[in-house]
KEKOL-852940 format. One record per residue: x, z, y of N, C-alpha, C in turn; residue number from 1. Coordinates in pm, whole numbers, plus 32768, in hexadecimal, padded with zeros to 4 digits. Atoms other than C-alpha are relative to their C-alpha. Example, Ala and Ser with C-alpha at 12.3 -4.5 7.8 and 13.67 -1.06 7.14 Angstrom:
+------+------+------+------+------+------+------+------+------+------+
!   nX !   nZ !   nY !  caX !  caZ !  caY !   cX !   cZ !   cY ! nuti !
+------+------+------+------+------+------+------+------+------+------+
! 8059 ! 8000 ! 7F89 ! 84CE ! 830C ! 7E3E ! 805A ! 8000 ! 8078 !    1 !
! 7FAE ! 7FFA ! 7F89 ! 8557 ! 82CA ! 7F96 ! 7FB3 ! 8049 ! 806D !    2 !
+------+------+------+------+------+------+------+------+------+------+
This chain:
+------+------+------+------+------+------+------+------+------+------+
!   nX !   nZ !   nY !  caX !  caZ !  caY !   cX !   cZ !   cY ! nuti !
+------+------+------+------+------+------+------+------+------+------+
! 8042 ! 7FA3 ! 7FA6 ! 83FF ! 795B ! 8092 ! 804B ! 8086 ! 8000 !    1 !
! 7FA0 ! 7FBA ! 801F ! 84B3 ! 7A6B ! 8103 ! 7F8F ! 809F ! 7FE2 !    2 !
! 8035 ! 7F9C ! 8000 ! 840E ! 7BE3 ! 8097 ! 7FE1 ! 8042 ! 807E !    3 !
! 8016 ! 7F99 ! 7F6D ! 836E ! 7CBA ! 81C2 ! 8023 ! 8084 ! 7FB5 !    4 !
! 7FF8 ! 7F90 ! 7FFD ! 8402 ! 7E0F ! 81AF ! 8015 ! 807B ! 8068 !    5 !
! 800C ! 7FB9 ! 7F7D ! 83EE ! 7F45 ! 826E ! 7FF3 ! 8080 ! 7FC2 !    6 !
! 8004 ! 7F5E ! 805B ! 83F8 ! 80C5 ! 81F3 ! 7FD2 ! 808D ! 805B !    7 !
! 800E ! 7F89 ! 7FC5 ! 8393 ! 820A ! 8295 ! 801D ! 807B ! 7FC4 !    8 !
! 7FF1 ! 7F70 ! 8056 ! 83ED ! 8362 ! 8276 ! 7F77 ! 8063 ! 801E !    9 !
! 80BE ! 7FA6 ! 8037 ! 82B9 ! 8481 ! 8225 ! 8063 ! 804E ! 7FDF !   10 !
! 7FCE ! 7F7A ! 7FFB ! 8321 ! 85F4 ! 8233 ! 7FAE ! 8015 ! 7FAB !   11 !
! 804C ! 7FA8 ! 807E ! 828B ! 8623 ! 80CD ! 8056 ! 7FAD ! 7F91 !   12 !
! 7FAB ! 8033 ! 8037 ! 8361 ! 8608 ! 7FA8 ! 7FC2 ! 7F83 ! 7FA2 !   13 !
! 8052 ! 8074 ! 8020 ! 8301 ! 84A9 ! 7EC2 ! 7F8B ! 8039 ! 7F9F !   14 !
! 807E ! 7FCD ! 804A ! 8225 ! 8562 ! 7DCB ! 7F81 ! 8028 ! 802B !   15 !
! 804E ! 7FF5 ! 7F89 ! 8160 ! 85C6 ! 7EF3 ! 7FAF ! 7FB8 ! 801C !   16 !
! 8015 ! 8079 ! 7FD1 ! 8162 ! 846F ! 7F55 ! 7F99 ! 7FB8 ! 7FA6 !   17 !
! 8026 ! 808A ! 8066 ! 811F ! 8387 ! 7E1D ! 7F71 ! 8007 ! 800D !   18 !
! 8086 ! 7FE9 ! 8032 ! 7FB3 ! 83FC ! 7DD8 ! 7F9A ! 7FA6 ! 8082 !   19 !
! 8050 ! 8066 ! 7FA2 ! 7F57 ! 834F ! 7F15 ! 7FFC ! 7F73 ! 7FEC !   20 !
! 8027 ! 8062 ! 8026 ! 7FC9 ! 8229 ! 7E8F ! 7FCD ! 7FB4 ! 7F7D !   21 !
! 8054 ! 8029 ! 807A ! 7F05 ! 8236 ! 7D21 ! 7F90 ! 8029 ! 7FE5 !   22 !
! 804C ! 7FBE ! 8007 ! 7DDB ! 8315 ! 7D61 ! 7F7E ! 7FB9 ! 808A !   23 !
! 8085 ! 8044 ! 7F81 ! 7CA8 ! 8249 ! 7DFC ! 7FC8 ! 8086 ! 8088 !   24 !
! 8038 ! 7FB6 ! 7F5E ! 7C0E ! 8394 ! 7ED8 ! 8086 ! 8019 ! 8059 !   25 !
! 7F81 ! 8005 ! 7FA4 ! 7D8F ! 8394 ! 7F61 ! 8028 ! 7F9A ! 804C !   26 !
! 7FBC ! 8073 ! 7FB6 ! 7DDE ! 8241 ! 7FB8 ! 7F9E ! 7FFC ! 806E !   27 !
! 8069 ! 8029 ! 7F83 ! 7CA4 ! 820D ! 8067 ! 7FF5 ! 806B ! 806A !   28 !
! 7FE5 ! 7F84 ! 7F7B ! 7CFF ! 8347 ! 8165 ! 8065 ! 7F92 ! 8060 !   29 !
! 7F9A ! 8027 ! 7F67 ! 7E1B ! 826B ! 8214 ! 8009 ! 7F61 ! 7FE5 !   30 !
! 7FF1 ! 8090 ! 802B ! 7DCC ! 80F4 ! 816F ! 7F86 ! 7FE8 ! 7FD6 !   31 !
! 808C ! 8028 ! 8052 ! 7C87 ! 8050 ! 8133 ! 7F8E ! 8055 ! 8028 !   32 !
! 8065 ! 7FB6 ! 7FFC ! 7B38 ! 80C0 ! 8106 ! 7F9B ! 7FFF ! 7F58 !   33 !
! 8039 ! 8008 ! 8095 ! 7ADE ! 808E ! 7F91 ! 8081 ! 7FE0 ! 7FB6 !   34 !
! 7F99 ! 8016 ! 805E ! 7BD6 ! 8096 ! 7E86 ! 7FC8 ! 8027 ! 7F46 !   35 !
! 8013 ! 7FF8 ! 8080 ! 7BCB ! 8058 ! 7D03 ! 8093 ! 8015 ! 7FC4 !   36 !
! 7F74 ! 8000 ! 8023 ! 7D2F ! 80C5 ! 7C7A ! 800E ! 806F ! 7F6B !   37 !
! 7FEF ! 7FA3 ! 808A ! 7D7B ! 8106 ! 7B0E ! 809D ! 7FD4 ! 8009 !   38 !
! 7F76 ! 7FF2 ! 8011 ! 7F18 ! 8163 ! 7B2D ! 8057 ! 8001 ! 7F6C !   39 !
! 7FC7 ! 800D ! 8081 ! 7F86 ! 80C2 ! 79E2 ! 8068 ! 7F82 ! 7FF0 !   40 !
! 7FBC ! 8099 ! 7FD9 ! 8059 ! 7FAB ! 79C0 ! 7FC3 ! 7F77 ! 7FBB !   41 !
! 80A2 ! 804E ! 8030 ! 7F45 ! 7E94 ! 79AA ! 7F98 ! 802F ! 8049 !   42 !
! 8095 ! 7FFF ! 7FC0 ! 7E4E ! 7F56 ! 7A5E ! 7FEA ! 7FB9 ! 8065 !   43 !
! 8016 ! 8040 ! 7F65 ! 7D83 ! 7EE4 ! 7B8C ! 802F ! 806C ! 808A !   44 !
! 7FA7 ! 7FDA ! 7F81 ! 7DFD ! 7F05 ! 7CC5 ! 7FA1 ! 7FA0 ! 8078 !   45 !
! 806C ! 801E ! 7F73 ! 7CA2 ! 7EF0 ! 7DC4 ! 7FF9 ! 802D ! 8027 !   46 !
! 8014 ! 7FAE ! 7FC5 ! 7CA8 ! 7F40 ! 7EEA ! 7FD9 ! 7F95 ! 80A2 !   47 !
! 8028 ! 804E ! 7FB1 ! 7BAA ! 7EB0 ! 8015 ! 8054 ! 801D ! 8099 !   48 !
! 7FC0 ! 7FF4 ! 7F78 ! 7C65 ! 7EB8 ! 816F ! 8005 ! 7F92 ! 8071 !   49 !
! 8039 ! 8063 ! 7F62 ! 7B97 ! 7E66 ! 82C6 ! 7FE0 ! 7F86 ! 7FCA !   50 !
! 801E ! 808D ! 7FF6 ! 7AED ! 7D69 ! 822B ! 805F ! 7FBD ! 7F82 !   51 !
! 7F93 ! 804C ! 8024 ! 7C1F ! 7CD7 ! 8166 ! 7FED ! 8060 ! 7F5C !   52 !
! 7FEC ! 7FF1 ! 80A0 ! 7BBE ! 7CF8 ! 7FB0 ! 8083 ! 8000 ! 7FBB !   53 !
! 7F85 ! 7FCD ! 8036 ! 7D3A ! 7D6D ! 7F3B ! 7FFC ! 7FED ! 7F72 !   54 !
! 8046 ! 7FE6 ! 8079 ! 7D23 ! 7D02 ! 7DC3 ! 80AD ! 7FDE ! 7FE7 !   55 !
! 7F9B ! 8035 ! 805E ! 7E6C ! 7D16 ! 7CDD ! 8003 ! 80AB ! 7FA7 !   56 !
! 7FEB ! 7FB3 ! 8084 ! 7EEB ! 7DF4 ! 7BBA ! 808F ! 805B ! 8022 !   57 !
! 7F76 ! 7FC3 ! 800B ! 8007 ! 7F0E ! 7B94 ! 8041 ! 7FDF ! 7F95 !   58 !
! 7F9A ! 8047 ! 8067 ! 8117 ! 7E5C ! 7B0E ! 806F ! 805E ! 7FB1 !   59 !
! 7FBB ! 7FB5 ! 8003 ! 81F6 ! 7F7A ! 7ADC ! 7FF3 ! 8057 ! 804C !   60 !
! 8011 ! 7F8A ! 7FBC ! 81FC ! 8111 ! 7B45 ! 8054 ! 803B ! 7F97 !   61 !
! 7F81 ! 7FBB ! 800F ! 8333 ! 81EC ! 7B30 ! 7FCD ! 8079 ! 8059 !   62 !
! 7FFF ! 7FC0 ! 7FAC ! 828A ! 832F ! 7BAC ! 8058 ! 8077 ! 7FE5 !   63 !
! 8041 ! 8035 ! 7F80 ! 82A0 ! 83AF ! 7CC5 ! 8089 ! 7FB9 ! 8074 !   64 !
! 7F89 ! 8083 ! 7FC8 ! 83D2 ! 829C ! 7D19 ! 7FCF ! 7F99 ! 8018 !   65 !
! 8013 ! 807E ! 8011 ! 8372 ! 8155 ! 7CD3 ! 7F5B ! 7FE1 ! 800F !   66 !
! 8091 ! 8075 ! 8040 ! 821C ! 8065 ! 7CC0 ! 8020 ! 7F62 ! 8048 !   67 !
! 8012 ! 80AB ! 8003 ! 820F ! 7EDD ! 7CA4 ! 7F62 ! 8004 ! 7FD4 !   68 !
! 8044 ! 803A ! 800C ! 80F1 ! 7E59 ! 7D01 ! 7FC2 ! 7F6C ! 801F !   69 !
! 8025 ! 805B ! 7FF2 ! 8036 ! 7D06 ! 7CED ! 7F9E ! 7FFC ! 80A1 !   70 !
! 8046 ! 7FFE ! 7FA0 ! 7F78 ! 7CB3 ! 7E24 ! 7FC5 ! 7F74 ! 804B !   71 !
! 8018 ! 8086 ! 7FE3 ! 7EA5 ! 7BA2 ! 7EAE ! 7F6B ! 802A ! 8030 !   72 !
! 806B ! 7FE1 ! 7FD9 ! 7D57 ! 7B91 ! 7F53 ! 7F88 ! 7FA8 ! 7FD1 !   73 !
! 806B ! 8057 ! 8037 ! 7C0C ! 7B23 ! 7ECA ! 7FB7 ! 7FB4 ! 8021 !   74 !
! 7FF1 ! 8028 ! 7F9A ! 7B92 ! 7A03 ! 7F1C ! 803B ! 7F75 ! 8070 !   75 !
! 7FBE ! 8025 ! 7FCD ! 7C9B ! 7980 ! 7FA7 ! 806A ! 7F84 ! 7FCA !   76 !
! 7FA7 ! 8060 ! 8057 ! 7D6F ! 782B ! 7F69 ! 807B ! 8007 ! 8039 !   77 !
! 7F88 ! 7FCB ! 7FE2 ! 7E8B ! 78A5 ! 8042 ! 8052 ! 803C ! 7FAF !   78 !
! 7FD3 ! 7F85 ! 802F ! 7EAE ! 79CF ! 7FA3 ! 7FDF ! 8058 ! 7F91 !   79 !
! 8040 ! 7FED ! 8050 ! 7E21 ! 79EC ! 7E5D ! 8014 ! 809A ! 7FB8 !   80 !
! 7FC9 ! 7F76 ! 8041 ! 7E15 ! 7B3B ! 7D97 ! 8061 ! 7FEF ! 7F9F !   81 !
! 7F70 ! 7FF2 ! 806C ! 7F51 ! 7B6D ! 7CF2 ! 809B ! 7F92 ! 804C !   82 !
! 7F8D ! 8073 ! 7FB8 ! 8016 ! 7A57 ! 7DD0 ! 8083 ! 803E ! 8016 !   83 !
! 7FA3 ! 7FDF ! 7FDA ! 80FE ! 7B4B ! 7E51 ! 8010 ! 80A6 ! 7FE1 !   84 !
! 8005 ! 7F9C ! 8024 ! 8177 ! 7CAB ! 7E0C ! 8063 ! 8075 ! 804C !   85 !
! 7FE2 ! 7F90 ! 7F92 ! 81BA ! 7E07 ! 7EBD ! 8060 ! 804E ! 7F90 !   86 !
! 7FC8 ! 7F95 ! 8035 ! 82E4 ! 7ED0 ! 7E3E ! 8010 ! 806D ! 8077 !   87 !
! 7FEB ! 7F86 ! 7F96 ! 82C0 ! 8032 ! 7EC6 ! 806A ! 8065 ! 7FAB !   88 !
! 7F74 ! 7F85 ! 8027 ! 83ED ! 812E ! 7E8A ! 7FFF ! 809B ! 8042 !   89 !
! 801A ! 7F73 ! 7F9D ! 83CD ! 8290 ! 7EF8 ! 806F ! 805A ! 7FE3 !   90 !
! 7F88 ! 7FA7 ! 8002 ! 8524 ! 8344 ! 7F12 ! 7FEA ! 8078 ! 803A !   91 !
! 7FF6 ! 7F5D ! 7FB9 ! 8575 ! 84BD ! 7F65 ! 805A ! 7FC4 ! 803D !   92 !
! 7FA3 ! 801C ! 7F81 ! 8623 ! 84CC ! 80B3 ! 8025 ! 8096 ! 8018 !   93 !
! 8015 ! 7F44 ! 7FE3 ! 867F ! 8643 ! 8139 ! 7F66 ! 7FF0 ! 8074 !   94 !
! 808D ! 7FEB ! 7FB8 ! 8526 ! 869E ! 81E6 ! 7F9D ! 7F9F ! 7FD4 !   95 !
! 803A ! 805E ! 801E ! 8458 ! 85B7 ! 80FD ! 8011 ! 7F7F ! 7FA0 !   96 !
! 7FF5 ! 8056 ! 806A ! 8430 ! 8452 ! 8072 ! 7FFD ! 7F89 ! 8076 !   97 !
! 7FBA ! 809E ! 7FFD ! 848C ! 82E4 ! 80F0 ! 7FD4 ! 7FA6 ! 7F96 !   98 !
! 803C ! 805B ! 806E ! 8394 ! 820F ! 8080 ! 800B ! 7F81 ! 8062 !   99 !
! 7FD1 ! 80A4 ! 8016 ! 83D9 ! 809B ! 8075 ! 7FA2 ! 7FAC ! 7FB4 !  100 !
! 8076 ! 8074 ! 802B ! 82FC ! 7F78 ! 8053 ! 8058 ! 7F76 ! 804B !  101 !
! 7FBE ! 80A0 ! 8026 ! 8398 ! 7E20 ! 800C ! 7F4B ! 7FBC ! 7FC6 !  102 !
! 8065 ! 8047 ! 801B ! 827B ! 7D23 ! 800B ! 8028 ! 7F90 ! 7FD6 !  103 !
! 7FB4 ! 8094 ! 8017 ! 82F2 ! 7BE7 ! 7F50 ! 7FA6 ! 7F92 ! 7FFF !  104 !
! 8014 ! 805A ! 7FDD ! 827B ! 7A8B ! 7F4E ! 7F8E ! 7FC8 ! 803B !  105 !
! 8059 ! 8014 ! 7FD2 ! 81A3 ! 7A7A ! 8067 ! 8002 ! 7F8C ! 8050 !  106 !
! 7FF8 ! 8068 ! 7FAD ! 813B ! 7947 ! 8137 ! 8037 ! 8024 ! 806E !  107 !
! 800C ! 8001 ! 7F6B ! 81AD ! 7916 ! 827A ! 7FC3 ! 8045 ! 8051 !  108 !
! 8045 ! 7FB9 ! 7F85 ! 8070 ! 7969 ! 8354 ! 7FD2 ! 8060 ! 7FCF !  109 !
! 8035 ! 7FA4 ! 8060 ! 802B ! 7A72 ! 823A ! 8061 ! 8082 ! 8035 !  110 !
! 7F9C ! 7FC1 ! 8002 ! 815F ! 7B16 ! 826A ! 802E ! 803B ! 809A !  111 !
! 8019 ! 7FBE ! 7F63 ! 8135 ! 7B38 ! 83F0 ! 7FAC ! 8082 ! 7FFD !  112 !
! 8091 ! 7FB1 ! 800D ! 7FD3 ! 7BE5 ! 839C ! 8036 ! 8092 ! 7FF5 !  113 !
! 7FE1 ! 7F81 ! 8035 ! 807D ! 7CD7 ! 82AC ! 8074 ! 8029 ! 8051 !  114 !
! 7F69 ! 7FB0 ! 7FA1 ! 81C6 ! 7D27 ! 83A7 ! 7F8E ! 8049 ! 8063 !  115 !
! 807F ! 7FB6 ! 7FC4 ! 808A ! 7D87 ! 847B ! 7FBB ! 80A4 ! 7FE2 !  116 !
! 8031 ! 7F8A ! 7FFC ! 7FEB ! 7E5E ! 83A3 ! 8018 ! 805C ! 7F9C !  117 !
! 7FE0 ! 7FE5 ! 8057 ! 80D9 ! 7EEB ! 8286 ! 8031 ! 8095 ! 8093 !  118 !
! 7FA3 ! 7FB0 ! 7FAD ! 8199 ! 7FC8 ! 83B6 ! 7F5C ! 807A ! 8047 !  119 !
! 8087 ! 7FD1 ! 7FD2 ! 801F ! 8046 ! 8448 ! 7FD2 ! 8078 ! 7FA7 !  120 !
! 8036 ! 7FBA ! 808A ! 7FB4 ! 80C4 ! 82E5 ! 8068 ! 806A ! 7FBD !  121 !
! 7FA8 ! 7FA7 ! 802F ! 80F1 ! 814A ! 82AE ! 8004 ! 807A ! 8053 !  122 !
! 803D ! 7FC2 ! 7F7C ! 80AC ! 8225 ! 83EC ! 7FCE ! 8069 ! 7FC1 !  123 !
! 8076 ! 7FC1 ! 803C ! 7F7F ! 829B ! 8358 ! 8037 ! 8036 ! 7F7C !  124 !
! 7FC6 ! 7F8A ! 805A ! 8038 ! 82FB ! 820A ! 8060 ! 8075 ! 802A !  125 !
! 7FBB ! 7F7B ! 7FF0 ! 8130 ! 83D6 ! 82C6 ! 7FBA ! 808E ! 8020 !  126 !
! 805E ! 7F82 ! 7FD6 ! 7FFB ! 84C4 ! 8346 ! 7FBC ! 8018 ! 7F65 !  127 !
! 8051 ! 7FD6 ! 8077 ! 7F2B ! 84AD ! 81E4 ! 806E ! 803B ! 7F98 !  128 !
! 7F7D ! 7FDE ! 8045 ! 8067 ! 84BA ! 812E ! 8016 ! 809C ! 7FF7 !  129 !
! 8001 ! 7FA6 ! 7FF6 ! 8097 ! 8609 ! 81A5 ! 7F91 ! 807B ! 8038 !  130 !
! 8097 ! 7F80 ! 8014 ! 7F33 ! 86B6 ! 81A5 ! 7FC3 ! 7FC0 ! 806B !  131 !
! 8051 ! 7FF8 ! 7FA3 ! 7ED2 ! 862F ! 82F6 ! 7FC9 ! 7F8C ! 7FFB !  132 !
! 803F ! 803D ! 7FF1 ! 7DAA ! 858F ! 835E ! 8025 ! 7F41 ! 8046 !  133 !
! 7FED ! 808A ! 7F82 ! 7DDA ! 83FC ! 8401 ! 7FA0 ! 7FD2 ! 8039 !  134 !
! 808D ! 8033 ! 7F86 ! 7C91 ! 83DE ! 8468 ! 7FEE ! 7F75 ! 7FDD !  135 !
! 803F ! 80A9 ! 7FF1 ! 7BD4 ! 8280 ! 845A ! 80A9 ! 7FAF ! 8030 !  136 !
! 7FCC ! 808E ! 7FA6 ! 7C88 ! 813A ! 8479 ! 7FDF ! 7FBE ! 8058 !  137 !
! 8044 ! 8043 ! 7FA5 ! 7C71 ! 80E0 ! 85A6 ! 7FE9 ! 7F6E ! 8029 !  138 !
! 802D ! 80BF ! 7FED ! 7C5E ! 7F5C ! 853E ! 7FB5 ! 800D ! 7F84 !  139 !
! 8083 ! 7FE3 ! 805E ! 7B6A ! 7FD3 ! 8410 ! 7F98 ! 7F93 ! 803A !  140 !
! 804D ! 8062 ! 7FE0 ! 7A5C ! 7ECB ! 8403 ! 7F73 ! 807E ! 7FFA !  141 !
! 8085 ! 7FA9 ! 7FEE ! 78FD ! 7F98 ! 8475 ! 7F9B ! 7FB6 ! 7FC9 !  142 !
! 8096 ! 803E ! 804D ! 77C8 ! 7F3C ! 83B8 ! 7F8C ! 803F ! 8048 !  143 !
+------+------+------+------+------+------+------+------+------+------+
């Protein structure tokens, strides 16, 4: 299977950045809507999105460069928690950071899903990333 990757740049340098991706009231500004995240290597790594139970562990964190994480959905016999895993990289660029997300061994029709909605979310981190608001997801599941 080949990895989905894809990177964006964010006009805030990575230290800026990272905290969005280990700090539950952060992630859930531009990802999700409930998050459980203890940033250790071993911790959990929950985070509910539209519906879709996100369950795996931080495998590794190099901050505010690196995190390996486990990832898989709960649940699920596709895509079990821990099946497959997200390396994110957050480089200085001039005007910022160049963050990178490599998703590795995802299924097939899994791996469509996430080319879908890794580039969307990443969106949404370039505005939270740097102080600003992203407003609702506008594919957020409404209760």
């Amino acid at each position: 299977m080949t990895p989905y990757r894809t990177f964006i740049d964010i006009a805030a340098p990575p230290d800026q950045v990272y905290p969005y991706l280990t700090r539950p009231e952060a992630i859930v500004t531009w990802m999700g809507d409930y998050a459980v995240l203890d940033a250790v290597p071993g911790g959990v790594f929950h985070l509910d999105i539209n519906g879709v139970p996100v369950r795996g562990r931080y495998l590794e964190l190099d901050p505010p460069h690196r995190l390996l994480i486990s990832w898989g959905h709960a649940g699920s016999e596709v895509l079990p928690p821990g099946a497959s895993t997200v390396e994110i990289t957050l480089a200085a660029i001039p005007g910022g950071t160049r963050v990178t997300v490599e998703h590795r061994d995802l299924p097939p029709g899994e791996a469509a899903q996430h080319a879908i909605g890794w580039p969307r979310f990443l969106a949404r981190l370039a505005l939270a990333g740097t102080g600003r608001d992203p407003g609702p997801d506008p594919f957020a599941v409404v209760g």
